[in-house]
Steps between C-alpha positions, in 0.01 A plus 500: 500500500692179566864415429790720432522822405749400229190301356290766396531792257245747648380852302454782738259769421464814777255718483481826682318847535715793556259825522612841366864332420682530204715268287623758207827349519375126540407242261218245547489164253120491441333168310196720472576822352511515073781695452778641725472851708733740607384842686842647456555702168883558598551120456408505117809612261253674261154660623272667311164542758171513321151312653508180247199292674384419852556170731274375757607378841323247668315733731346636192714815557636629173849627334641727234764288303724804384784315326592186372831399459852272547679552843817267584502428879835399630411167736656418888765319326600738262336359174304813298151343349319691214130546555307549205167668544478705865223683567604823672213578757585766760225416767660124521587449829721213397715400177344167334699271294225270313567140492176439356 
């Protein structure tokens, strides 16, 4: 790259494998996922668990969807956004939010 820094806006994406860690508490923005994921039931106001359907992960391996519903997460700075539509799936090893 030549010039300044101050010249160019650059998008950073970082990619990493962590084996047998967990991320219950984190949240990962994902342009590939269809809806958003959450594999912590004590973060939904209301639950009601029943199997609704199944999602696939892109190793083929497969996942009970056992709720669907509205969480509010409460951002760095302090802002609470409603998500509509969070799949509740227990053997997530990470929360999704879909931007997809």
């Amino acid at each position: 790259m030549v010039g300044e820094p101050e010249e160019y806006i650059e998008d950073v994406l970082i990619v990493s494998k962590c084996m047998n860690t967990f991320f219950h508490d984190k949240w990962i923005l994902d342009l590939g996922c269809p809806v958003h994921i959450c594999s912590k039931k004590e973060y939904f106001d209301t639950f009601q668990e029943k199997k609704i359907c199944f999602i696939s992960l892109g190793d083929g391996f497969t996942c009970d969807v056992m709720s669907v519903r509205t969480m509010k997460i409460k951002m760095f700075n302090g802002v609470v956004c409603t998500l509509d539509g969070v799949a509740y799936v227990s053997k997530m090893l990470m929360n999704l939010i879909s931007l997809g």
